[in-house]
VOGU-3710 file (C-alpha; in Angstrom, 3 decimals, decimal comma):
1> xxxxxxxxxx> 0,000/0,000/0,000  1,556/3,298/-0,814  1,372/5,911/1,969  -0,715/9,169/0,894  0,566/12,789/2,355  -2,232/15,034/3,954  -1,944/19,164/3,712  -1,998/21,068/6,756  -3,290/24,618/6,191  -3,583/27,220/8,730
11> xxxxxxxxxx> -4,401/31,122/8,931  -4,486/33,207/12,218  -6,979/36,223/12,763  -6,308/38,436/15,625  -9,182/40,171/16,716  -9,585/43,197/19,231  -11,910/42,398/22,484  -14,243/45,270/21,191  -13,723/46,077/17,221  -13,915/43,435/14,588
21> xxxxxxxxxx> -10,792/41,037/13,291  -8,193/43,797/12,854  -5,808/41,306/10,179  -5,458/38,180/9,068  -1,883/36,343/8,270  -1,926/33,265/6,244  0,648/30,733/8,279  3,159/29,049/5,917  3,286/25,586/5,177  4,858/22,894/7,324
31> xxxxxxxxxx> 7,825/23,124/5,738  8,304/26,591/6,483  5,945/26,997/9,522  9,002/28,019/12,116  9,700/31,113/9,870  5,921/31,999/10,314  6,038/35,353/12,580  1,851/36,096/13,613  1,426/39,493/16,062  -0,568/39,983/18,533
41> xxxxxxxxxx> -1,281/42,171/21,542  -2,073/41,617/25,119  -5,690/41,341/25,733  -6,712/40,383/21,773  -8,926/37,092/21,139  -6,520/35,085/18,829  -8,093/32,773/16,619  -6,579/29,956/15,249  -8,104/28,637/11,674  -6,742/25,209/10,638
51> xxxxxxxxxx> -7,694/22,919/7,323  -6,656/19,704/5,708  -7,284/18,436/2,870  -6,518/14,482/1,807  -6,297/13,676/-1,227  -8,708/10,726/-1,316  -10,936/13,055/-0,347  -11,499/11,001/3,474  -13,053/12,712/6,257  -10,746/14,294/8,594
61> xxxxxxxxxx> -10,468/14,944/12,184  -8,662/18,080/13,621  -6,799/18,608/16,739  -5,007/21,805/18,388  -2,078/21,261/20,727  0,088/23,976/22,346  3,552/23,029/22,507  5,320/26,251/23,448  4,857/29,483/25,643  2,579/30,905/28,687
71> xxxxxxxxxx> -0,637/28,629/28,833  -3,564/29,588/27,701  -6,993/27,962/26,962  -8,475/27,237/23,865  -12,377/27,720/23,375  -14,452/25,986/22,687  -12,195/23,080/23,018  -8,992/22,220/21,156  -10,831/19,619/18,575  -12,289/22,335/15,977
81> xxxxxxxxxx> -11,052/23,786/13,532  -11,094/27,271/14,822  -10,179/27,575/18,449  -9,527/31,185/20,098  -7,988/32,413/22,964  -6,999/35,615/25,080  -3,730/36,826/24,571  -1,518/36,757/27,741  -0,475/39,759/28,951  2,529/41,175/28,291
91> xxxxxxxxxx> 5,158/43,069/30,286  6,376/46,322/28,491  9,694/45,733/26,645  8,964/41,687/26,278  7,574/39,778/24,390  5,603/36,131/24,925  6,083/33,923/22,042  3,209/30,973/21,706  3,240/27,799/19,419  0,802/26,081/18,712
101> xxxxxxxxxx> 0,506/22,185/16,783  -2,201/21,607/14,178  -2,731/17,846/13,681  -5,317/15,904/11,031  -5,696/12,682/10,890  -7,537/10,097/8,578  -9,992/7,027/9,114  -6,788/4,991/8,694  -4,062/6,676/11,174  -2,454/8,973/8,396
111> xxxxxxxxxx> -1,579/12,276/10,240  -0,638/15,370/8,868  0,964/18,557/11,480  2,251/21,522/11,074  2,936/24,537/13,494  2,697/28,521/14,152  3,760/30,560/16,358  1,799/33,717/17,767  4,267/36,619/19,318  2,242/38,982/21,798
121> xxxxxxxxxx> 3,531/41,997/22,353  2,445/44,473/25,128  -0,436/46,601/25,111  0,924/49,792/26,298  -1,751/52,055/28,617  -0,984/55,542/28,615  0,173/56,962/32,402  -1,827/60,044/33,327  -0,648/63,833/34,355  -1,286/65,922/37,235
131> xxxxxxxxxx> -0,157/69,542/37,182  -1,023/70,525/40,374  -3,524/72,718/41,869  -3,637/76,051/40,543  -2,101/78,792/42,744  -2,437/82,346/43,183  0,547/84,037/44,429  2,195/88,039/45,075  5,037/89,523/42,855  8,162/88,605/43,843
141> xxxxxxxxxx> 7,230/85,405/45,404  9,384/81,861/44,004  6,412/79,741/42,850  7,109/76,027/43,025  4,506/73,859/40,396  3,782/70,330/41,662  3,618/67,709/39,227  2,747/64,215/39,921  2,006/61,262/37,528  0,899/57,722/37,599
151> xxxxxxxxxx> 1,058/54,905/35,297  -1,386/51,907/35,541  1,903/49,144/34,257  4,509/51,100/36,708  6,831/52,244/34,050  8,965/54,376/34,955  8,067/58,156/33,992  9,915/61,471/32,867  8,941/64,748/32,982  8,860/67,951/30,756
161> xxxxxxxxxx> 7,276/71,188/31,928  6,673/73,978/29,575  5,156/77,495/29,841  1,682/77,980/27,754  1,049/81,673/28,546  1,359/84,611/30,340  4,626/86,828/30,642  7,618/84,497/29,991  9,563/82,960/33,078  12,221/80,938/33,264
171> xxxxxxxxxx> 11,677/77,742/34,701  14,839/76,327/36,819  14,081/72,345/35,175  11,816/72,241/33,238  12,100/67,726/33,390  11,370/68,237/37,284  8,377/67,288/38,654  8,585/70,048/40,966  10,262/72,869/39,337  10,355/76,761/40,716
181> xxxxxxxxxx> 10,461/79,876/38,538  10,853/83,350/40,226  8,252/86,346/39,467  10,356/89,266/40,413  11,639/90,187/37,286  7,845/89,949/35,361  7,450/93,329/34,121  3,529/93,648/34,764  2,589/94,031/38,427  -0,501/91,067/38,346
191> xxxxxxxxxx> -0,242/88,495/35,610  -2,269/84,952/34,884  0,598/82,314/33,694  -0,449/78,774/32,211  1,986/76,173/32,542  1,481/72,380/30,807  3,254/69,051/32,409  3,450/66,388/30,234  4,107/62,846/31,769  6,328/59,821/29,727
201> xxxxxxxxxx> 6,382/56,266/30,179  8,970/55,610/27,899  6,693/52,967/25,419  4,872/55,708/23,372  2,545/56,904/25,964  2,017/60,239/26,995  -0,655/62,236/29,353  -0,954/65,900/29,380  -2,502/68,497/32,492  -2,400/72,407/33,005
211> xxxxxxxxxx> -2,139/74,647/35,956  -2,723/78,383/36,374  -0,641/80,627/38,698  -2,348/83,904/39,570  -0,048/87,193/40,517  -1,039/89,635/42,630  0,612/93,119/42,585  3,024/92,919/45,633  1,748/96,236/47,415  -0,356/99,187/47,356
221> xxxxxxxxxx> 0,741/102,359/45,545  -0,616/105,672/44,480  -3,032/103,906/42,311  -4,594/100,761/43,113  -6,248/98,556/40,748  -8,973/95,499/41,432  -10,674/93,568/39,035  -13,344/91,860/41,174  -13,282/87,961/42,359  -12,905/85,210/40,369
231> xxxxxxxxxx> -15,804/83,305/38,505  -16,679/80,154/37,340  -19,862/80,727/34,906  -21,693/78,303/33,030  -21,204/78,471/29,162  -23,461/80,908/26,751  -23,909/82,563/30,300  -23,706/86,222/30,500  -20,728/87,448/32,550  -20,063/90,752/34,586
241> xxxxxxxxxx> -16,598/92,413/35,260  -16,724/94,591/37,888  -13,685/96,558/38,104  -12,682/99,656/40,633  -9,669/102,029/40,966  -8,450/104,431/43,623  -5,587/107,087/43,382  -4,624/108,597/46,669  -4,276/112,028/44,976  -7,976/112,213/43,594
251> xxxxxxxxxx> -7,067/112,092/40,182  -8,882/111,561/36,532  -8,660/107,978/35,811  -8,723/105,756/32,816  -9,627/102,378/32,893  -9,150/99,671/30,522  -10,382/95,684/30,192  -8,124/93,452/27,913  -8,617/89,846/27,677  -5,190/87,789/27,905
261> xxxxxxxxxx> -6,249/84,081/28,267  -8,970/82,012/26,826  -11,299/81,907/24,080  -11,764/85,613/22,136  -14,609/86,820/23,615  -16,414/90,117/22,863  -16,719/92,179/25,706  -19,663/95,046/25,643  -17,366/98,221/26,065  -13,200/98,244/26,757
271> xxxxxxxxxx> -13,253/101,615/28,780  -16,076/101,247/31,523  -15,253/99,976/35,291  -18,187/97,286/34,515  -18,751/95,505/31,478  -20,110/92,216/30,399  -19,556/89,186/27,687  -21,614/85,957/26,691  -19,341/82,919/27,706  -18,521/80,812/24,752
281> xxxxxxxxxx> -19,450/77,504/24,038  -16,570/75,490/25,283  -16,047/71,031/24,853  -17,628/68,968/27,046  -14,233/68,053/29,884  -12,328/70,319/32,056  -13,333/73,870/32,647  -11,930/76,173/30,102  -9,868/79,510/31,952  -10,096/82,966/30,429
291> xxxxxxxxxx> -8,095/85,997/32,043  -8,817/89,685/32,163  -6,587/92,373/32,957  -7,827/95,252/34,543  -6,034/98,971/34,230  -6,242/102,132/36,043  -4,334/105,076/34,333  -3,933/108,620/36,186  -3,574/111,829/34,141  -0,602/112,939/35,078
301> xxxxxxxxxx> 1,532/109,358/35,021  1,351/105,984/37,312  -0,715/103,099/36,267  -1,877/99,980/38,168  -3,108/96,647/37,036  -5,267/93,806/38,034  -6,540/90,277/36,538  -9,634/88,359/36,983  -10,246/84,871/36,011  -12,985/83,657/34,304
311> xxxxxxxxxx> -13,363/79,649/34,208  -16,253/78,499/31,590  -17,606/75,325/32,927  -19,609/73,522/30,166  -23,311/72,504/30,014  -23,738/69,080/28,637  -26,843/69,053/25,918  -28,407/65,139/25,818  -27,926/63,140/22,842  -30,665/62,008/20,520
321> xxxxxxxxxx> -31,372/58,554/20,124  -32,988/56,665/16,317  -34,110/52,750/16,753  -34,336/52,634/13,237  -37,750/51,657/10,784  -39,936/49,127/12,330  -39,466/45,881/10,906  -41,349/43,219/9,310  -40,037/39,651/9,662  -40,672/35,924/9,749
331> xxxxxxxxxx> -40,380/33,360/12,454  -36,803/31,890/13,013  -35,214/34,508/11,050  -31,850/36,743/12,087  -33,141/40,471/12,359  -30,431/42,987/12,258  -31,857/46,623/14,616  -29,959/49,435/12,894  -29,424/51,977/15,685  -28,143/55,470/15,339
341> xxxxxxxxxx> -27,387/58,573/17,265  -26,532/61,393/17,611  -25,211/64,592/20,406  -25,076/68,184/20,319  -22,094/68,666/21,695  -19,692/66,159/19,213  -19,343/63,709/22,096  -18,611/59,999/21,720  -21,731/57,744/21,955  -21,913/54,429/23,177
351> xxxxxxxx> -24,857/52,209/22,568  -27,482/49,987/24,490  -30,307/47,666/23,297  -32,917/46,700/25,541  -36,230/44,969/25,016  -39,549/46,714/26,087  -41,868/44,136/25,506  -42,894/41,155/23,373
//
Protein backbone atom coordinates (compact mmCIF):
# COMPACT_ATOMS: atom_id res chain seq x y z
CA UNK A 1 0.00 0.00 0.00
CA UNK A 2 1.56 3.30 -0.81
CA UNK A 3 1.37 5.91 1.97
CA UNK A 4 -0.71 9.17 0.89
CA UNK A 5 0.57 12.79 2.36
CA UNK A 6 -2.23 15.03 3.95
CA UNK A 7 -1.94 19.16 3.71
CA UNK A 8 -2.00 21.07 6.76
CA UNK A 9 -3.29 24.62 6.19
CA UNK A 10 -3.58 27.22 8.73
CA UNK A 11 -4.40 31.12 8.93
CA UNK A 12 -4.49 33.21 12.22
CA UNK A 13 -6.98 36.22 12.76
CA UNK A 14 -6.31 38.44 15.62
CA UNK A 15 -9.18 40.17 16.72
CA UNK A 16 -9.58 43.20 19.23
CA UNK A 17 -11.91 42.40 22.48
CA UNK A 18 -14.24 45.27 21.19
CA UNK A 19 -13.72 46.08 17.22
CA UNK A 20 -13.92 43.44 14.59
CA UNK A 21 -10.79 41.04 13.29
CA UNK A 22 -8.19 43.80 12.85
CA UNK A 23 -5.81 41.31 10.18
CA UNK A 24 -5.46 38.18 9.07
CA UNK A 25 -1.88 36.34 8.27
CA UNK A 26 -1.93 33.26 6.24
CA UNK A 27 0.65 30.73 8.28
CA UNK A 28 3.16 29.05 5.92
CA UNK A 29 3.29 25.59 5.18
CA UNK A 30 4.86 22.89 7.32
CA UNK A 31 7.83 23.12 5.74
CA UNK A 32 8.30 26.59 6.48
CA UNK A 33 5.95 27.00 9.52
CA UNK A 34 9.00 28.02 12.12
CA UNK A 35 9.70 31.11 9.87
CA UNK A 36 5.92 32.00 10.31
CA UNK A 37 6.04 35.35 12.58
CA UNK A 38 1.85 36.10 13.61
CA UNK A 39 1.43 39.49 16.06
CA UNK A 40 -0.57 39.98 18.53
CA UNK A 41 -1.28 42.17 21.54
CA UNK A 42 -2.07 41.62 25.12
CA UNK A 43 -5.69 41.34 25.73
CA UNK A 44 -6.71 40.38 21.77
CA UNK A 45 -8.93 37.09 21.14
CA UNK A 46 -6.52 35.08 18.83
CA UNK A 47 -8.09 32.77 16.62
CA UNK A 48 -6.58 29.96 15.25
CA UNK A 49 -8.10 28.64 11.67
CA UNK A 50 -6.74 25.21 10.64
CA UNK A 51 -7.69 22.92 7.32
CA UNK A 52 -6.66 19.70 5.71
CA UNK A 53 -7.28 18.44 2.87
CA UNK A 54 -6.52 14.48 1.81
CA UNK A 55 -6.30 13.68 -1.23
CA UNK A 56 -8.71 10.73 -1.32
CA UNK A 57 -10.94 13.06 -0.35
CA UNK A 58 -11.50 11.00 3.47
CA UNK A 59 -13.05 12.71 6.26
CA UNK A 60 -10.75 14.29 8.59
CA UNK A 61 -10.47 14.94 12.18
CA UNK A 62 -8.66 18.08 13.62
CA UNK A 63 -6.80 18.61 16.74
CA UNK A 64 -5.01 21.80 18.39
CA UNK A 65 -2.08 21.26 20.73
CA UNK A 66 0.09 23.98 22.35
CA UNK A 67 3.55 23.03 22.51
CA UNK A 68 5.32 26.25 23.45
CA UNK A 69 4.86 29.48 25.64
CA UNK A 70 2.58 30.90 28.69
CA UNK A 71 -0.64 28.63 28.83
CA UNK A 72 -3.56 29.59 27.70
CA UNK A 73 -6.99 27.96 26.96
CA UNK A 74 -8.47 27.24 23.86
CA UNK A 75 -12.38 27.72 23.38
CA UNK A 76 -14.45 25.99 22.69
CA UNK A 77 -12.20 23.08 23.02
CA UNK A 78 -8.99 22.22 21.16
CA UNK A 79 -10.83 19.62 18.58
CA UNK A 80 -12.29 22.33 15.98
CA UNK A 81 -11.05 23.79 13.53
CA UNK A 82 -11.09 27.27 14.82
CA UNK A 83 -10.18 27.57 18.45
CA UNK A 84 -9.53 31.19 20.10
CA UNK A 85 -7.99 32.41 22.96
CA UNK A 86 -7.00 35.61 25.08
CA UNK A 87 -3.73 36.83 24.57
CA UNK A 88 -1.52 36.76 27.74
CA UNK A 89 -0.48 39.76 28.95
CA UNK A 90 2.53 41.17 28.29
CA UNK A 91 5.16 43.07 30.29
CA UNK A 92 6.38 46.32 28.49
CA UNK A 93 9.69 45.73 26.65
CA UNK A 94 8.96 41.69 26.28
CA UNK A 95 7.57 39.78 24.39
CA UNK A 96 5.60 36.13 24.93
CA UNK A 97 6.08 33.92 22.04
CA UNK A 98 3.21 30.97 21.71
CA UNK A 99 3.24 27.80 19.42
CA UNK A 100 0.80 26.08 18.71
CA UNK A 101 0.51 22.19 16.78
CA UNK A 102 -2.20 21.61 14.18
CA UNK A 103 -2.73 17.85 13.68
CA UNK A 104 -5.32 15.90 11.03
CA UNK A 105 -5.70 12.68 10.89
CA UNK A 106 -7.54 10.10 8.58
CA UNK A 107 -9.99 7.03 9.11
CA UNK A 108 -6.79 4.99 8.69
CA UNK A 109 -4.06 6.68 11.17
CA UNK A 110 -2.45 8.97 8.40
CA UNK A 111 -1.58 12.28 10.24
CA UNK A 112 -0.64 15.37 8.87
CA UNK A 113 0.96 18.56 11.48
CA UNK A 114 2.25 21.52 11.07
CA UNK A 115 2.94 24.54 13.49
CA UNK A 116 2.70 28.52 14.15
CA UNK A 117 3.76 30.56 16.36
CA UNK A 118 1.80 33.72 17.77
CA UNK A 119 4.27 36.62 19.32
CA UNK A 120 2.24 38.98 21.80
CA UNK A 121 3.53 42.00 22.35
CA UNK A 122 2.45 44.47 25.13
CA UNK A 123 -0.44 46.60 25.11
CA UNK A 124 0.92 49.79 26.30
CA UNK A 125 -1.75 52.05 28.62
CA UNK A 126 -0.98 55.54 28.62
CA UNK A 127 0.17 56.96 32.40
CA UNK A 128 -1.83 60.04 33.33
CA UNK A 129 -0.65 63.83 34.36
CA UNK A 130 -1.29 65.92 37.24
CA UNK A 131 -0.16 69.54 37.18
CA UNK A 132 -1.02 70.53 40.37
CA UNK A 133 -3.52 72.72 41.87
CA UNK A 134 -3.64 76.05 40.54
CA UNK A 135 -2.10 78.79 42.74
CA UNK A 136 -2.44 82.35 43.18
CA UNK A 137 0.55 84.04 44.43
CA UNK A 138 2.19 88.04 45.07
CA UNK A 139 5.04 89.52 42.85
CA UNK A 140 8.16 88.60 43.84
CA UNK A 141 7.23 85.40 45.40
CA UNK A 142 9.38 81.86 44.00
CA UNK A 143 6.41 79.74 42.85
CA UNK A 144 7.11 76.03 43.02
CA UNK A 145 4.51 73.86 40.40
CA UNK A 146 3.78 70.33 41.66
CA UNK A 147 3.62 67.71 39.23
CA UNK A 148 2.75 64.21 39.92
CA UNK A 149 2.01 61.26 37.53
CA UNK A 150 0.90 57.72 37.60
CA UNK A 151 1.06 54.91 35.30
CA UNK A 152 -1.39 51.91 35.54
CA UNK A 153 1.90 49.14 34.26
CA UNK A 154 4.51 51.10 36.71
CA UNK A 155 6.83 52.24 34.05
CA UNK A 156 8.97 54.38 34.96
CA UNK A 157 8.07 58.16 33.99
CA UNK A 158 9.91 61.47 32.87
CA UNK A 159 8.94 64.75 32.98
CA UNK A 160 8.86 67.95 30.76
CA UNK A 161 7.28 71.19 31.93
CA UNK A 162 6.67 73.98 29.57
CA UNK A 163 5.16 77.50 29.84
CA UNK A 164 1.68 77.98 27.75
CA UNK A 165 1.05 81.67 28.55
CA UNK A 166 1.36 84.61 30.34
CA UNK A 167 4.63 86.83 30.64
CA UNK A 168 7.62 84.50 29.99
CA UNK A 169 9.56 82.96 33.08
CA UNK A 170 12.22 80.94 33.26
CA UNK A 171 11.68 77.74 34.70
CA UNK A 172 14.84 76.33 36.82
CA UNK A 173 14.08 72.35 35.18
CA UNK A 174 11.82 72.24 33.24
CA UNK A 175 12.10 67.73 33.39
CA UNK A 176 11.37 68.24 37.28
CA UNK A 177 8.38 67.29 38.65
CA UNK A 178 8.58 70.05 40.97
CA UNK A 179 10.26 72.87 39.34
CA UNK A 180 10.35 76.76 40.72
CA UNK A 181 10.46 79.88 38.54
CA UNK A 182 10.85 83.35 40.23
CA UNK A 183 8.25 86.35 39.47
CA UNK A 184 10.36 89.27 40.41
CA UNK A 185 11.64 90.19 37.29
CA UNK A 186 7.84 89.95 35.36
CA UNK A 187 7.45 93.33 34.12
CA UNK A 188 3.53 93.65 34.76
CA UNK A 189 2.59 94.03 38.43
CA UNK A 190 -0.50 91.07 38.35
CA UNK A 191 -0.24 88.50 35.61
CA UNK A 192 -2.27 84.95 34.88
CA UNK A 193 0.60 82.31 33.69
CA UNK A 194 -0.45 78.77 32.21
CA UNK A 195 1.99 76.17 32.54
CA UNK A 196 1.48 72.38 30.81
CA UNK A 197 3.25 69.05 32.41
CA UNK A 198 3.45 66.39 30.23
CA UNK A 199 4.11 62.85 31.77
CA UNK A 200 6.33 59.82 29.73
CA UNK A 201 6.38 56.27 30.18
CA UNK A 202 8.97 55.61 27.90
CA UNK A 203 6.69 52.97 25.42
CA UNK A 204 4.87 55.71 23.37
CA UNK A 205 2.55 56.90 25.96
CA UNK A 206 2.02 60.24 26.99
CA UNK A 207 -0.66 62.24 29.35
CA UNK A 208 -0.95 65.90 29.38
CA UNK A 209 -2.50 68.50 32.49
CA UNK A 210 -2.40 72.41 33.01
CA UNK A 211 -2.14 74.65 35.96
CA UNK A 212 -2.72 78.38 36.37
CA UNK A 213 -0.64 80.63 38.70
CA UNK A 214 -2.35 83.90 39.57
CA UNK A 215 -0.05 87.19 40.52
CA UNK A 216 -1.04 89.63 42.63
CA UNK A 217 0.61 93.12 42.58
CA UNK A 218 3.02 92.92 45.63
CA UNK A 219 1.75 96.24 47.42
CA UNK A 220 -0.36 99.19 47.36
CA UNK A 221 0.74 102.36 45.55
CA UNK A 222 -0.62 105.67 44.48
CA UNK A 223 -3.03 103.91 42.31
CA UNK A 224 -4.59 100.76 43.11
CA UNK A 225 -6.25 98.56 40.75
CA UNK A 226 -8.97 95.50 41.43
CA UNK A 227 -10.67 93.57 39.04
CA UNK A 228 -13.34 91.86 41.17
CA UNK A 229 -13.28 87.96 42.36
CA UNK A 230 -12.90 85.21 40.37
CA UNK A 231 -15.80 83.31 38.51
CA UNK A 232 -16.68 80.15 37.34
CA UNK A 233 -19.86 80.73 34.91
CA UNK A 234 -21.69 78.30 33.03
CA UNK A 235 -21.20 78.47 29.16
CA UNK A 236 -23.46 80.91 26.75
CA UNK A 237 -23.91 82.56 30.30
CA UNK A 238 -23.71 86.22 30.50
CA UNK A 239 -20.73 87.45 32.55
CA UNK A 240 -20.06 90.75 34.59
CA UNK A 241 -16.60 92.41 35.26
CA UNK A 242 -16.72 94.59 37.89
CA UNK A 243 -13.69 96.56 38.10
CA UNK A 244 -12.68 99.66 40.63
CA UNK A 245 -9.67 102.03 40.97
CA UNK A 246 -8.45 104.43 43.62
CA UNK A 247 -5.59 107.09 43.38
CA UNK A 248 -4.62 108.60 46.67
CA UNK A 249 -4.28 112.03 44.98
CA UNK A 250 -7.98 112.21 43.59
CA UNK A 251 -7.07 112.09 40.18
CA UNK A 252 -8.88 111.56 36.53
CA UNK A 253 -8.66 107.98 35.81
CA UNK A 254 -8.72 105.76 32.82
CA UNK A 255 -9.63 102.38 32.89
CA UNK A 256 -9.15 99.67 30.52
CA UNK A 257 -10.38 95.68 30.19
CA UNK A 258 -8.12 93.45 27.91
CA UNK A 259 -8.62 89.85 27.68
CA UNK A 260 -5.19 87.79 27.91
CA UNK A 261 -6.25 84.08 28.27
CA UNK A 262 -8.97 82.01 26.83
CA UNK A 263 -11.30 81.91 24.08
CA UNK A 264 -11.76 85.61 22.14
CA UNK A 265 -14.61 86.82 23.61
CA UNK A 266 -16.41 90.12 22.86
CA UNK A 267 -16.72 92.18 25.71
CA UNK A 268 -19.66 95.05 25.64
CA UNK A 269 -17.37 98.22 26.06
CA UNK A 270 -13.20 98.24 26.76
CA UNK A 271 -13.25 101.61 28.78
CA UNK A 272 -16.08 101.25 31.52
CA UNK A 273 -15.25 99.98 35.29
CA UNK A 274 -18.19 97.29 34.51
CA UNK A 275 -18.75 95.50 31.48
CA UNK A 276 -20.11 92.22 30.40
CA UNK A 277 -19.56 89.19 27.69
CA UNK A 278 -21.61 85.96 26.69
CA UNK A 279 -19.34 82.92 27.71
CA UNK A 280 -18.52 80.81 24.75
CA UNK A 281 -19.45 77.50 24.04
CA UNK A 282 -16.57 75.49 25.28
CA UNK A 283 -16.05 71.03 24.85
CA UNK A 284 -17.63 68.97 27.05
CA UNK A 285 -14.23 68.05 29.88
CA UNK A 286 -12.33 70.32 32.06
CA UNK A 287 -13.33 73.87 32.65
CA UNK A 288 -11.93 76.17 30.10
CA UNK A 289 -9.87 79.51 31.95
CA UNK A 290 -10.10 82.97 30.43
CA UNK A 291 -8.10 86.00 32.04
CA UNK A 292 -8.82 89.68 32.16
CA UNK A 293 -6.59 92.37 32.96
CA UNK A 294 -7.83 95.25 34.54
CA UNK A 295 -6.03 98.97 34.23
CA UNK A 296 -6.24 102.13 36.04
CA UNK A 297 -4.33 105.08 34.33
CA UNK A 298 -3.93 108.62 36.19
CA UNK A 299 -3.57 111.83 34.14
CA UNK A 300 -0.60 112.94 35.08
CA UNK A 301 1.53 109.36 35.02
CA UNK A 302 1.35 105.98 37.31
CA UNK A 303 -0.71 103.10 36.27
CA UNK A 304 -1.88 99.98 38.17
CA UNK A 305 -3.11 96.65 37.04
CA UNK A 306 -5.27 93.81 38.03
CA UNK A 307 -6.54 90.28 36.54
CA UNK A 308 -9.63 88.36 36.98
CA UNK A 309 -10.25 84.87 36.01
CA UNK A 310 -12.98 83.66 34.30
CA UNK A 311 -13.36 79.65 34.21
CA UNK A 312 -16.25 78.50 31.59
CA UNK A 313 -17.61 75.32 32.93
CA UNK A 314 -19.61 73.52 30.17
CA UNK A 315 -23.31 72.50 30.01
CA UNK A 316 -23.74 69.08 28.64
CA UNK A 317 -26.84 69.05 25.92
CA UNK A 318 -28.41 65.14 25.82
CA UNK A 319 -27.93 63.14 22.84
CA UNK A 320 -30.66 62.01 20.52
CA UNK A 321 -31.37 58.55 20.12
CA UNK A 322 -32.99 56.67 16.32
CA UNK A 323 -34.11 52.75 16.75
CA UNK A 324 -34.34 52.63 13.24
CA UNK A 325 -37.75 51.66 10.78
CA UNK A 326 -39.94 49.13 12.33
CA UNK A 327 -39.47 45.88 10.91
CA UNK A 328 -41.35 43.22 9.31
CA UNK A 329 -40.04 39.65 9.66
CA UNK A 330 -40.67 35.92 9.75
CA UNK A 331 -40.38 33.36 12.45
CA UNK A 332 -36.80 31.89 13.01
CA UNK A 333 -35.21 34.51 11.05
CA UNK A 334 -31.85 36.74 12.09
CA UNK A 335 -33.14 40.47 12.36
CA UNK A 336 -30.43 42.99 12.26
CA UNK A 337 -31.86 46.62 14.62
CA UNK A 338 -29.96 49.44 12.89
CA UNK A 339 -29.42 51.98 15.68
CA UNK A 340 -28.14 55.47 15.34
CA UNK A 341 -27.39 58.57 17.26
CA UNK A 342 -26.53 61.39 17.61
CA UNK A 343 -25.21 64.59 20.41
CA UNK A 344 -25.08 68.18 20.32
CA UNK A 345 -22.09 68.67 21.69
CA UNK A 346 -19.69 66.16 19.21
CA UNK A 347 -19.34 63.71 22.10
CA UNK A 348 -18.61 60.00 21.72
CA UNK A 349 -21.73 57.74 21.95
CA UNK A 350 -21.91 54.43 23.18
CA UNK A 351 -24.86 52.21 22.57
CA UNK A 352 -27.48 49.99 24.49
CA UNK A 353 -30.31 47.67 23.30
CA UNK A 354 -32.92 46.70 25.54
CA UNK A 355 -36.23 44.97 25.02
CA UNK A 356 -39.55 46.71 26.09
CA UNK A 357 -41.87 44.14 25.51
CA UNK A 358 -42.89 41.15 23.37
Amino acid sequence: MQLKSLTVLMTLVVASMIVSPSFAAIAPSTQNSQNNLNIAKSGDIVTLSGQGIDPDDDTLTISWKQVGGEDVELTPSNTVAEPSFKAPDVQNGKAKILSFELTVTDPYGEVGKSVVKVTVLPRNQSPTADAGADQTVTKGDQVTLNGSGTDPEGDSLTYRWSQVDGPTVSIDDPTSQSPSFDTSDVIRSSAIFKFQLAVFDGFGGSATDTVLVKMNAAKATLITANAGPDQTVDEKSTVQLDGTCDDKLNRSLTMTWTQTLGPAVELSSTADSSVTFTAPEVPNGPLVPSAFRFTCQADGGGTATDVVLIKIKPVNESPSALAGNDKITMSNRIVYLNGDGTDPDGDKLQYSWKQVSG
